[in-house]
Structure formats: C-alpha cells, structure tokens
C-alpha positions as CSV (number, residue, x, y, z in Angstrom):
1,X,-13.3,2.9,-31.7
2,X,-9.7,2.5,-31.8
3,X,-9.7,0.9,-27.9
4,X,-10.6,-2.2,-26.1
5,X,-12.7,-2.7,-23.0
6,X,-9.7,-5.6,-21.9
7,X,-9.3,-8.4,-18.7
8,X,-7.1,-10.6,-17.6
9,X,-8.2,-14.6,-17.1
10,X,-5.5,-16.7,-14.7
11,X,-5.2,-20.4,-15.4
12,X,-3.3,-23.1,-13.6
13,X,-2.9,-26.2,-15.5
14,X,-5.7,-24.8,-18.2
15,X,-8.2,-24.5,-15.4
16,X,-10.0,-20.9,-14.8
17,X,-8.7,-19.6,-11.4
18,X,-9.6,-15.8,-11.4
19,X,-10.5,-13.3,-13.5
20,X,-9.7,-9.3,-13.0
21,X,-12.0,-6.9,-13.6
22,X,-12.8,-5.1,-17.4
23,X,-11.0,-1.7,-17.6
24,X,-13.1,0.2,-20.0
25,X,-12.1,1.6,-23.6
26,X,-8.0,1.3,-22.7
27,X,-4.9,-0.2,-24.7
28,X,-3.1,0.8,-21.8
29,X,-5.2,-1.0,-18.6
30,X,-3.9,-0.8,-15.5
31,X,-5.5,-2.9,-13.0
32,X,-3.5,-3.5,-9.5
33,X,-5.3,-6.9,-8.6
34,X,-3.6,-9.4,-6.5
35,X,-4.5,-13.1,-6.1
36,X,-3.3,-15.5,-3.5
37,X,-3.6,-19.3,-5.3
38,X,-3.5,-22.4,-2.8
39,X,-2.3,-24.7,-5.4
40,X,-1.2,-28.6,-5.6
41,X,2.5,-28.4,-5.2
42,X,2.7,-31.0,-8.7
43,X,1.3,-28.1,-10.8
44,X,3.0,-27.5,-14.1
45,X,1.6,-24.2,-15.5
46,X,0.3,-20.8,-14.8
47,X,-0.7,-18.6,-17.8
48,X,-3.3,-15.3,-18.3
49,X,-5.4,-14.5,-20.9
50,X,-5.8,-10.9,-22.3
51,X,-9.4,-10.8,-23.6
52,X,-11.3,-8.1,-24.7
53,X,-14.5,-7.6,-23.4
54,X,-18.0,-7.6,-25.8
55,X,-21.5,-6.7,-24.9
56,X,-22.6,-8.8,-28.8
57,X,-20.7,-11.9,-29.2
58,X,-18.1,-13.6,-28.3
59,X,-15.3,-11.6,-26.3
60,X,-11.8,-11.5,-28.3
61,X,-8.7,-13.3,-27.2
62,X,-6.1,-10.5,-27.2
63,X,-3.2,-12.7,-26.4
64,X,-1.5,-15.0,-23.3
65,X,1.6,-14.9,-20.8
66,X,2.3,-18.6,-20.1
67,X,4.8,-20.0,-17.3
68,X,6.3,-23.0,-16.1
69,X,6.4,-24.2,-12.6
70,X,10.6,-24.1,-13.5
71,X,10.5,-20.6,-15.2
72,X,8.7,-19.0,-11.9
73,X,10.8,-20.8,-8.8
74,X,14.6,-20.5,-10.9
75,X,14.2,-17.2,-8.5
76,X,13.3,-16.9,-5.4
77,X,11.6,-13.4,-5.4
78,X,9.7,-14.7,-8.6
79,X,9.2,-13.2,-11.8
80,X,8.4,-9.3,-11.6
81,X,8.6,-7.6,-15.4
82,X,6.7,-6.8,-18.6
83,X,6.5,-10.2,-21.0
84,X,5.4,-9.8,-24.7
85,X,1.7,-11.2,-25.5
86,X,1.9,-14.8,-28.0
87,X,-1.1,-15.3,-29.8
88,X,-3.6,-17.9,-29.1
89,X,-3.8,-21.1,-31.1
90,X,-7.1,-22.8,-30.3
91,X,-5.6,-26.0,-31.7
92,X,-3.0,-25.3,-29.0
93,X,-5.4,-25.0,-26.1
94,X,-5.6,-28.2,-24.3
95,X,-6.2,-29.4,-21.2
96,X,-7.2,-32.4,-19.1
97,X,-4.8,-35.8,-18.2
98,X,-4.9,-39.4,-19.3
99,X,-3.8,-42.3,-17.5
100,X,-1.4,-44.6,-18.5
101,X,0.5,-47.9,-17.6
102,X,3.6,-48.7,-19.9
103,X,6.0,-51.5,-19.4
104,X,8.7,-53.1,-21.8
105,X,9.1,-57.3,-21.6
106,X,12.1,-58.1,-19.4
107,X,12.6,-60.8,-21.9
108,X,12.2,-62.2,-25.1
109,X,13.2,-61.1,-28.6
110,X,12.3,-58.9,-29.8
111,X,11.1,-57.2,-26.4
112,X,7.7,-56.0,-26.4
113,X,6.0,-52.5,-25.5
114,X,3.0,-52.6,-23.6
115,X,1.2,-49.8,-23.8
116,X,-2.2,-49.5,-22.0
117,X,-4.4,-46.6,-22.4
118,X,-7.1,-46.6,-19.6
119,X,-8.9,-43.5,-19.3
120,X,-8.7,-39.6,-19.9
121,X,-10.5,-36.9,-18.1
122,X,-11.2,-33.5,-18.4
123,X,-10.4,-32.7,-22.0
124,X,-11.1,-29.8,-24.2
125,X,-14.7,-29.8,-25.5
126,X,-14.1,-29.5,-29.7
127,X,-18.1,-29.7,-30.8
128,X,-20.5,-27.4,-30.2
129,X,-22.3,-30.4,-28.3
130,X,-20.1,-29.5,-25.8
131,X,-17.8,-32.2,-26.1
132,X,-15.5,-34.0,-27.8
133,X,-15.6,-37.7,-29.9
134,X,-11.6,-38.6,-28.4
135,X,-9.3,-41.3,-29.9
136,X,-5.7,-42.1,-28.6
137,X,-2.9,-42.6,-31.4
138,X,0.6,-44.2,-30.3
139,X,3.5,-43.9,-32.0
140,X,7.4,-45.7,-31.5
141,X,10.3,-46.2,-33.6
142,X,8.0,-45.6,-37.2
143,X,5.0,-47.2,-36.0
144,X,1.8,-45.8,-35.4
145,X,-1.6,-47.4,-33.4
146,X,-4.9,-46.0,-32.6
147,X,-7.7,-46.9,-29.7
148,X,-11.1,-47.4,-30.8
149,X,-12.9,-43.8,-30.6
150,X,-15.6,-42.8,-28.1
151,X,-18.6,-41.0,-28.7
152,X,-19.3,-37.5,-27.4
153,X,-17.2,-37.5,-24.0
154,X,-14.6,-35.3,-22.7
155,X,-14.2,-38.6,-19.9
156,X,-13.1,-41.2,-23.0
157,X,-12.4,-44.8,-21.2
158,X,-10.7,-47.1,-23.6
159,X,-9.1,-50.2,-21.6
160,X,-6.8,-51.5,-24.5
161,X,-3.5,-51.9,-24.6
162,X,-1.6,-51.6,-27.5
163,X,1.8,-53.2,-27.7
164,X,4.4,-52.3,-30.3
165,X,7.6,-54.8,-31.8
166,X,11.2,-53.2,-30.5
167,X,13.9,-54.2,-32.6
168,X,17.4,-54.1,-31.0
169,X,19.4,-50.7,-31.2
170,X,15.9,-48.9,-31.3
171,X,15.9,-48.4,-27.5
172,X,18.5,-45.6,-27.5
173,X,17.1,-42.1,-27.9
174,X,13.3,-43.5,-29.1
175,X,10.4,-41.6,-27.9
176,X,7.2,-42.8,-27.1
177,X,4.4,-40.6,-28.1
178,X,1.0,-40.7,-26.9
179,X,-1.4,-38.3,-28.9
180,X,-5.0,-37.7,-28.3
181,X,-7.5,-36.3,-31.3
182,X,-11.2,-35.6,-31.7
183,X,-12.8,-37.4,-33.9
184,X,-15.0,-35.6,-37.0
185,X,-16.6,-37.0,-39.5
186,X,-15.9,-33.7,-42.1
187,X,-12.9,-32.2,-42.2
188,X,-10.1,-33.1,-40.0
189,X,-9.5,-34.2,-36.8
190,X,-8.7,-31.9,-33.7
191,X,-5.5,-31.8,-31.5
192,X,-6.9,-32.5,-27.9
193,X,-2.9,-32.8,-26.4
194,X,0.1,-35.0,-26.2
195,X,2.5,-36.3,-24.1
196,X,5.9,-38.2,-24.6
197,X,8.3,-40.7,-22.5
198,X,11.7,-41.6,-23.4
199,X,11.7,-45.7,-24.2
200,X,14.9,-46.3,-22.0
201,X,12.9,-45.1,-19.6
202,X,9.9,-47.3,-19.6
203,X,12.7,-50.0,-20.4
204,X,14.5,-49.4,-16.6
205,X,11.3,-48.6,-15.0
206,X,7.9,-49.4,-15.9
207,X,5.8,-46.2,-15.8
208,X,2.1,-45.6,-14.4
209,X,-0.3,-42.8,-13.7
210,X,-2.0,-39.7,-14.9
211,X,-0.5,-37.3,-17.1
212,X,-1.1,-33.8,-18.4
213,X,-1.9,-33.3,-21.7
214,X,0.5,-30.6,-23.2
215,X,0.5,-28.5,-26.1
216,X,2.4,-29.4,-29.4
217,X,6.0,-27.6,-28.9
218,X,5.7,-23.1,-29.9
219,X,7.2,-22.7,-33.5
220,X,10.1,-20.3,-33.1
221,X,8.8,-17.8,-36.0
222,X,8.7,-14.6,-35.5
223,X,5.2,-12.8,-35.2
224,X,4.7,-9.9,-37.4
225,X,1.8,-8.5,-35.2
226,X,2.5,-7.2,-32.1
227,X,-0.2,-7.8,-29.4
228,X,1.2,-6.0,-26.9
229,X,3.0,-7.1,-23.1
230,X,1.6,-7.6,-19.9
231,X,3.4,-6.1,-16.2
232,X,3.2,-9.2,-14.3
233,X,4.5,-10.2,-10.8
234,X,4.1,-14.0,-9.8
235,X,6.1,-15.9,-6.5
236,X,5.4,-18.7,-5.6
237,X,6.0,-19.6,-1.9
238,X,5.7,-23.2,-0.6
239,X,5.2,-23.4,3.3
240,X,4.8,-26.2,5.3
241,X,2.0,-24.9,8.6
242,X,3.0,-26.6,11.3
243,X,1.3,-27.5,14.7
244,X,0.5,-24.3,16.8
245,X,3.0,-25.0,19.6
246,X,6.1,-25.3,17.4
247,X,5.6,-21.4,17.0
248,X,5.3,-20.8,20.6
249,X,9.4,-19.8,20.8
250,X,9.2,-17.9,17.6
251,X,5.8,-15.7,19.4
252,X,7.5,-15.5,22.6
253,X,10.6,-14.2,20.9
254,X,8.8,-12.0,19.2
255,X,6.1,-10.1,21.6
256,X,9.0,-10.4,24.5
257,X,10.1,-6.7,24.4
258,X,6.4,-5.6,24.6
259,X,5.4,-7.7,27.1
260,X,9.0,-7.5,29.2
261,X,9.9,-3.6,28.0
262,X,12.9,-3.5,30.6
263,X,15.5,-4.5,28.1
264,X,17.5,-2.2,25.8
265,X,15.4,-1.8,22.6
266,X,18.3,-2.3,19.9
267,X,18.8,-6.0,21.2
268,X,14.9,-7.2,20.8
269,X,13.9,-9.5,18.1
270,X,12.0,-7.0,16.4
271,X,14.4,-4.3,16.3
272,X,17.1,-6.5,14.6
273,X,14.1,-8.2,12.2
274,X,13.5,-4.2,11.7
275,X,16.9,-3.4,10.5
276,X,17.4,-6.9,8.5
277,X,13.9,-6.0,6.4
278,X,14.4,-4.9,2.8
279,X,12.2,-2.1,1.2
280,X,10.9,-5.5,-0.9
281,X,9.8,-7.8,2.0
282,X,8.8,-4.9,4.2
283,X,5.4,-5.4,3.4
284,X,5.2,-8.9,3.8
285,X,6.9,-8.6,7.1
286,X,4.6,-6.2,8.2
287,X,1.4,-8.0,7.3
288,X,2.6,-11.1,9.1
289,X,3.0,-9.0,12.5
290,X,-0.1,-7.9,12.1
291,X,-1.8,-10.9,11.6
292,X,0.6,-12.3,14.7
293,X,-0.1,-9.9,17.3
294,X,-3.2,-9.7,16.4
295,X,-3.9,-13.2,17.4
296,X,-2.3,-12.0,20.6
297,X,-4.0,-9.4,21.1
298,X,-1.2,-7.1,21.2
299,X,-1.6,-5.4,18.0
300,X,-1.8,-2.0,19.6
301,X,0.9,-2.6,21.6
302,X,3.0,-3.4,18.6
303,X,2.5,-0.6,16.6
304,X,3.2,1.6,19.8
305,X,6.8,0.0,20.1
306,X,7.0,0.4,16.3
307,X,6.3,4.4,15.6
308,X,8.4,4.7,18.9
309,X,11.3,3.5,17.5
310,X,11.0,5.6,14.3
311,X,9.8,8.7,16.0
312,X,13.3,8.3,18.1
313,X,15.2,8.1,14.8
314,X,13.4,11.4,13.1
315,X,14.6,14.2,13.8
316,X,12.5,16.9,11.4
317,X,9.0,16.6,12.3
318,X,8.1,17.0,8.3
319,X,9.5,14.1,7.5
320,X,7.2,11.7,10.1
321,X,6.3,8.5,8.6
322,X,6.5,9.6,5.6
323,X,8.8,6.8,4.7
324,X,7.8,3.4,4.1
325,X,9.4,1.7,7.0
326,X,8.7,-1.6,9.1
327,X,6.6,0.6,11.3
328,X,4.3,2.9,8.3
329,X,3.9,-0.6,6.6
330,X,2.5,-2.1,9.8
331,X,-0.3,1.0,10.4
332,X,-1.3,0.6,6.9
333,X,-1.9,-3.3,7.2
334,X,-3.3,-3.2,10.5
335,X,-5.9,-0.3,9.4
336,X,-6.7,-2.4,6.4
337,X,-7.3,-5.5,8.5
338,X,-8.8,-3.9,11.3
339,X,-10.6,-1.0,9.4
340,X,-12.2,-2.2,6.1
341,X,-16.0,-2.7,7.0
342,X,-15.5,0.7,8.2
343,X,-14.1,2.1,5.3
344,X,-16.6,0.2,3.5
345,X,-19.8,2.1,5.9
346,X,-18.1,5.8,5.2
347,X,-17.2,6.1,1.7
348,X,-19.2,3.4,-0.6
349,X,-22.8,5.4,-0.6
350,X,-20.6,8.3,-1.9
351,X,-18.1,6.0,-4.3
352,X,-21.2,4.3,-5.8
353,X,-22.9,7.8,-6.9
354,X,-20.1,9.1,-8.7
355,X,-19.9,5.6,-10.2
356,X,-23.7,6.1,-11.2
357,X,-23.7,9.8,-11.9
358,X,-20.9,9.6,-14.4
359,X,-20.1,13.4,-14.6
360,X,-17.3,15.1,-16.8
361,X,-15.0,16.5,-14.3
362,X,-11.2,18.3,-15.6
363,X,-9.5,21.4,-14.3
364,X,-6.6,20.7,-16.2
365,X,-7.2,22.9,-19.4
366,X,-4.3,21.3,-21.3
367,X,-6.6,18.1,-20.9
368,X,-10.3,19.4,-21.2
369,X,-12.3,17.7,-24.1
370,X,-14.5,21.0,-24.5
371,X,-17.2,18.9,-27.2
372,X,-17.4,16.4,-24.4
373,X,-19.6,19.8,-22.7
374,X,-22.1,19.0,-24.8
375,X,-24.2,16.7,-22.6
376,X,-23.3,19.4,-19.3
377,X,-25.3,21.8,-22.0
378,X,-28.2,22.3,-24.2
379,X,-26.8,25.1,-25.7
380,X,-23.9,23.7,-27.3
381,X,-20.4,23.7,-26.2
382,X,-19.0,25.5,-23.6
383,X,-16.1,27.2,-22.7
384,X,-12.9,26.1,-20.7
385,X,-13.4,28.7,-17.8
386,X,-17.5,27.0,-17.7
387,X,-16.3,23.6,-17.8
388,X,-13.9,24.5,-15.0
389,X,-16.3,26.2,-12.7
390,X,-19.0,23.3,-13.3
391,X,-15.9,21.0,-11.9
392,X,-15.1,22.5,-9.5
393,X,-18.7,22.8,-8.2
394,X,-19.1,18.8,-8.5
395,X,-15.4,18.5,-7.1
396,X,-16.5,20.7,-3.8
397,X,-19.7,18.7,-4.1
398,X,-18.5,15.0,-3.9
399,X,-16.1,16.1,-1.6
400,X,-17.8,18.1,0.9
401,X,-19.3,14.7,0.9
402,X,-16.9,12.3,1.6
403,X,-15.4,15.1,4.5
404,X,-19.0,14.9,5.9
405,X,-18.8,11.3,5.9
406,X,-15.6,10.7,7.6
407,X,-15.9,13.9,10.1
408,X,-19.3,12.4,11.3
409,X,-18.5,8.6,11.6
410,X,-16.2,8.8,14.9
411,X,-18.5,6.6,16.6
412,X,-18.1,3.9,13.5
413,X,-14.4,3.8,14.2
414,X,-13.2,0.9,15.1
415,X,-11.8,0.9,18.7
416,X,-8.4,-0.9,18.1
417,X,-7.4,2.0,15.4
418,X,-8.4,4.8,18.1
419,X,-6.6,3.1,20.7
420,X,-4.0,3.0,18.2
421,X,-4.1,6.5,17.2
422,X,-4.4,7.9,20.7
423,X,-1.1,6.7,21.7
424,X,0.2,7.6,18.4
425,X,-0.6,11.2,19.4
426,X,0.5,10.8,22.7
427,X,4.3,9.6,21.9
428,X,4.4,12.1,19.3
429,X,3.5,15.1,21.9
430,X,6.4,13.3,23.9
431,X,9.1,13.7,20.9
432,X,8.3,17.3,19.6
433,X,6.8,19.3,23.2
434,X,7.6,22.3,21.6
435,X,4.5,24.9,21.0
436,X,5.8,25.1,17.3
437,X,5.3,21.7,16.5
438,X,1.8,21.7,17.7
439,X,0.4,20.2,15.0
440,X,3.0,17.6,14.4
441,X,0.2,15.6,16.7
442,X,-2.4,16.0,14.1
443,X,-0.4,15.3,10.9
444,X,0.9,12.1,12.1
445,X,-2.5,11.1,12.4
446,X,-4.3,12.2,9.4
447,X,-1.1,10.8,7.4
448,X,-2.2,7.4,7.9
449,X,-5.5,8.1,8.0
450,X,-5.9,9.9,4.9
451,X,-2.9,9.7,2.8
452,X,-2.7,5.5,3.6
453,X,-6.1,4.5,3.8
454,X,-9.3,6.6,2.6
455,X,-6.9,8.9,-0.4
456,X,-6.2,5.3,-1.9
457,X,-9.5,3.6,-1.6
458,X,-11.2,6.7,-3.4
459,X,-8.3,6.8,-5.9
460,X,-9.0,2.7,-6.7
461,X,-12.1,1.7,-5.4
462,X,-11.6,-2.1,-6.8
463,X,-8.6,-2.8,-4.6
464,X,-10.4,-2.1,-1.9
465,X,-13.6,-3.8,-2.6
466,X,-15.7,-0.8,-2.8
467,X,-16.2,-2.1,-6.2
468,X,-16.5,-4.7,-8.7
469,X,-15.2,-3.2,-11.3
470,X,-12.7,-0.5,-12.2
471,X,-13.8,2.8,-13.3
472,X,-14.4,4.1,-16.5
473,X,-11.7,6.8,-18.3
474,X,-14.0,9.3,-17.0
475,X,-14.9,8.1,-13.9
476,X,-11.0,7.3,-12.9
477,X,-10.4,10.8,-13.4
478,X,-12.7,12.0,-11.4
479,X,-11.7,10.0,-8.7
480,X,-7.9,11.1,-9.1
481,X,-8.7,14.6,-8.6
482,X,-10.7,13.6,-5.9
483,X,-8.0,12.1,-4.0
484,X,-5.4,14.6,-4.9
C-alpha cells in the first residue's frame, strides 16, 4: 500500500524493556510514549527497534537507534534530537555474558596465558530449536584455540582453560580476543558475540567476571537506502533515595510559607525555586511538588499559594494561565494524579465508540477524500457539502456526548480538584472584582479543566491510558476535530 503499520521496541543490554503502541498505515508515526526504566547502574546500552507490524508473518525490522551508556550521560539534559535509522544485521544481534578468569604467569619464560572459559548465559537462540550449539574460540598474538562445543544450549558451560605461549615484546599493544559461535553442521557457523582485553592488562592485573557479549565493530560504509530517523529524547538520572528523615529540612523548607504565611512571599523557598525554574525543568519541578505535598497533604494548599502568585503578576485577565509556568504545570500534574480514574469513568465509554464505530469525519474540503463516501452511501459518491453535513452531524453527535458526560459527572469529581478549583475561583474574583471581568472566574477554571486535561486526553487517548493503542488515520482525525 505504499505505508507501514510501524512500533518502536526499547532494549537495554539486548533485553526487551517496552514496546509502544502500532500507529496504523503511517511513514510518518507519531507516538508521544514515555517510559521510566529502573535500570542497573553497570548497563552498557539502550537501543529501539522500528518494526513494522504484520497480521501474516513475521513483522519487518524497519531499522534501530542504538546508544551507549557514554553517548547518553556526556550531557546532562540527555540526548533530545532526530537520529538516522542503521539497518539490522542479524549476525550483529547478540546478547547474553560469559564469564571469564584470565591471568598471565608472574614467572617463567616464556610467561604463560591462562585463559579459563567457565560458563555463558543468555545467548542468542541461532536454530529454530530455539537454541544455539555454542563454542568459544580464543585468539592472541597469531594464535587461535577453541572449547569443546555444547549441544543445544543458550546456558553453554565449558570449564577449560586454554593457555597460550607469550613470547617477549608480544605484551605491548596485543589483544586478547574471546569469540563465541554457533555451531552447524551445514553451512557456516554463526556470530553469537565477542569481547576483547588488552594483554598488559591481564599482565598488571589478573581479570575475572562476567562480560557482555558485544557486536563485531559497524563498517563505516555508507548506506545507500535510507530507512528513515527517529525523534528520540532519552536522560538518564541516577539518584541515590535516602532515609525519610534526611528530607525532613528540605519539606520543612519547602511547605514553610504555607503553613507559616506571615512572611513576605518573594523570600520563601518556593518563590525563589519559582524564579530559578527553566521552561525545560518546569515540568519536572512541578510533578515533584505534587507528589511532595501531596504526601503532606497540602496539595491544595500549594496550588492556592501558586496561581496566587501568578494571578498577582497578570495584569490582562486574557492572558490567565495561559502560560506554562511553575504554577499551570502544577494544576496540570496534580489533575493528572489526582484526576485520572475520573477521567477514565467520563470519557472512555464515549472514546471506545468512536474507536469502534470508525466513521469518516472531515470539514476541511481542501482535505475530503469524497470516494472514501462510498461506504456513508449506497448510492455512490457524494458530494462535499453531503459529506460535510453528515460530519458535522456525527461531530455534534460525539460531542453532545462527551458535554453530557462531563456536565453530569460533578458528583464523580474528585474532591481535592473541587477544593482546588473553588479557591481558584475565589482568588480570581479577589484579582479582577470588576462586573466586566465576570467571567474571568469561569475561564480560569474551564482552562485547566478543558484545554489541560479532557481536550488532550480526547485528542491522544494512548497517553492517557484510555487506550491501548493509538488511533487509526481516520480515527486520529476525528478525534482532532473533536478536541478543537
């Protein structure tokens, strides 16, 4: 059809730690999905898989992002930009460790390298048994050993130790290579991974362990076919969570000015943590409050202080919130915390019909697909003021709806956001009195409420866990015009 239906694999250290949903019939997917990993702190790699999904068969690997533990932490705010797709080498693909002990004789001439191969674990399954027949071959300064092989493992244990001749002047820049293949008895063997040691440094210190099987180095030829890039953000943040009473300064410091509100605002810890934010820690910032005063049980209180502050500071009522400050970031997080299984109640019986129902929906007439008609008609095509009034109709239809839905569930609210949103309005009557600005009370409201957290989660269902899966070309639009 000219498309793909592709989605995105993560792996750290060639092991499968999430997978995005399929977006259907696209070569330009867009899918928004954001993964918090716990990992080991000795990780090496973190790579993603473009595949493209098929209902017959096998799906197709598109192409892969791959990056080292160094490239990611050289920067502090991670990597955040489009990187070109490589193609996928299955003889490349390894995975799994093997464990080693390597020692060079102290004395003796010539000196003697012991190398014993113990075990390996975990490696890449080469037959269609599901596994692999693994051998190990070692190789130093021109000479080459090999383990016995083992039968149909991907856990191989060998216990032998092969020990290799050096010959002085070949300890300087020697390598020891340790390589492991699968055995078959047709055709030739396959690459399972490698790893290397420089000799002077087994010489100075004798070395022991499990190590990561790696790839054999990337050719530096050009590919001719282009598969494409891939808009990725990856940080990688390494905290150390102490016991709870070494925060106890930081919380009292913190939810001081709420709980003590006598002294002058501008000197508090959260107006100066306020004015030291950045537009690209703002979020972050504000979810962490959240989450903090929320353990206090002050959230409310927070956000009060907060929208105080930037009401203060705004002096055209238009503009309210409408920037995405300390205080707009912290309503949004808190409603998404506090708020989800609500939004989840109100709009997922009316998200999962349109899902189901599938309907051709465009008012745009620049983008109407008037053939596409068809199956709204038996009688053959129709024309672009019909397919616009039959729209519209499902438009007004779906969202007379979700209006319905929302206007009807006060009760469902949870309390915390109408506590939250009753003092909103009440500060907000305090900073513009004036008969004009009547509404200025409302708006402030329905900003948040609408614009920040049901407009979104009908725009991209998936992010908010209304669904599994993004939405179909068709559907997607729908759903755009419905949160316009």
């Amino acid at each position: 059809s000219g498309s793909s239906d592709p989605y995105c694999v993560v792996k750290v250290d060639n092991e499968v730690v999430a997978r995005t949903a399929t977006v259907w019939k696209s070569l330009n997917p867009f899918w928004g999905e954001e993964y918090t990993l716990r990992l080991p702190h000795d990780f090496h790699s973190f790579a993603v898989y473009v595949l493209d999904e098929d209902t017959i068969g096998q799906d197709d690997v598109i192409g892969k992002v791959s990056l080292s533990r160094q490239q990611i932490s050289a920067d502090p705010r991670g990597v955040d930009s489009w990187l070109s797709l490589v193609p996928v080498d299955p003889d490349e693909e390894v995975q799994g460790e093997i464990h080693l002990e390597l020692r060079v004789s102290k004395q003796g001439h010539p000196r003697v390298l012991h190398c014993h191969l113990v075990e390996a674990r975990d490696l890449a399954p080469r037959d269609p048994s599901g596994t692999s027949d693994p051998f190990a071959r070692v190789s130093c300064c021109g000479h080459t050993l090999e383990t016995a092989v083992i039968k149909k493992t991907r856990f191989p244990h060998w216990d032998e130790v092969l020990q290799f001749e050096l010959a002085e002047g070949e300890l300087g820049e020697a390598v020891l290579s340790v390589e492991v293949w699968d055995w078959d008895i047709v055709g030739k063997n396959d690459f399972l991974g490698r790893v290397e040691f420089p000799l002077d440094t087994i010489c100075t210190d004798p070395t022991k362990g499990w190590f990561q099987l790696l790839p054999f180095p990337s050719t530096t030829e050009d590919h001719e076919v282009q598969l494409g890039a891939l808009r990725l953000t990856v940080r990688l943040v390494e905290d150390r969570v102490l016991p709870p009473h070494y925060y106890q300064p930081l919380i009292h410091l913190l939810t001081e000015p709420i709980l003590c509100p006598g002294q002058p605002t501008a000197d508090t810890a959260l107006a100066i943590l306020e004015e030291v934010t950045s537009g690209e820690s703002r979020q972050d910032v504000a979810t962490k409050l959240v989450k903090i005063f929320l353990g206090q049980g002050l959230a409310v209180p927070l956000l009060d202080y907060l929208t105080t502050r930037e009401l203060a500071r705004t002096m055209d009522p238009n503009t309210l919130f409408r920037s995405n400050s300390l205080a707009s970031k912290s309503v949004e997080q808190f409603m998404k915390v506090v708020g989800l299984p609500y939004l989840h109640e109100v709009l997922k019986p009316i998200v999962n019909r349109i899902f189901e129902e599938k309907k051709y929906v465009e008012l745009d007439p620049s983008k109407m697909e008037l053939s596409r008609s068809r199956r709204i008609s038996f009688k053959g095509s129709l024309s672009e003021a019909q397919v616009r009034e039959s729209s519209l109709e499902l438009l007004k239809g779906y969202l007379g709806d979700i209006v319905d839905a929302i206007v009807s569930s006060v009760e469902k609210c949870p309390l915390l956001m109408r506590e939250a949103f009753k003092q909103l309005r009440r500060r907000v009557e305090e900073r513009f009195p004036s008969a004009q600005h009547e509404d200025v009370r409302y708006f402030s409201i329905s900003g948040f409420l609408f614009l920040r957290f049901f407009a979104p989660a009908v725009l991209t269902p998936k992010l908010f866990s209304l669904r599994e899966q993004h939405a179909d070309p068709r559907t997607g639009r729908t759903l755009l015009l419905l949160a316009k």
